[in-house]
C-alpha positions, 0 to 999 in steps of 0.5 A: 467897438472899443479902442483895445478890443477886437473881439468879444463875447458874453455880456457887456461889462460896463467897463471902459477902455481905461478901466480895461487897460488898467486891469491889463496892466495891473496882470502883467505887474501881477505876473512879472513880479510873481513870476520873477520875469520881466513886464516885457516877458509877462505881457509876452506871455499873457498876449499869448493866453489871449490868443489861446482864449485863456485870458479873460477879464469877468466881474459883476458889479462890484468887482472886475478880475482878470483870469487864466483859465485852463483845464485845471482851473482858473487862476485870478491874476487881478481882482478889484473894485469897480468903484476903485478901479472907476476912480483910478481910470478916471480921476476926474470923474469924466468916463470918457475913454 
């Protein structure tokens, strides 16, 4: 199982634990700076959408997002490549964790 992530369901995704805590966060800029709050405050409020099941991070093979997803809908926090978010994970080419 990996470093981050204590329970899981669905497909694997092929993302590493670098990839994963990169697209967690870039959520918490993402909420921080469009919500006006701290990253503190925003990592507060996603941990909390986690623990509701709200939370979750999708994608196919050329993208992987993290969402918020209520009654009403699904809100994409982060949207990007997976070659993008492969080479900032990691730069060296090496897909250690």
């Amino acid at each position: 199982m990996s470093e981050y992530v204590k329970a899981r369901w669905g497909s694997p995704s092929g993302l590493t634990d670098r990839e994963r805590s990169l697209l967690c966060y870039l959520a918490v800029r993402s909420v921080a700076e469009n919500f006006g709050i701290t990253e503190e405050e925003a990592a507060d409020h996603l941990d909390e959408g986690g623990r509701r099941e709200m939370v979750h991070i999708r994608g196919d093979q050329r993208h992987a997002m993290v969402t918020f997803d209520t009654d009403s809908g699904s809100t994409v926090l982060v949207d990007a490549e997976r070659v993008a978010l492969r080479r900032l994970a990691h730069p060296t080419g090496q897909l250690d964790n």
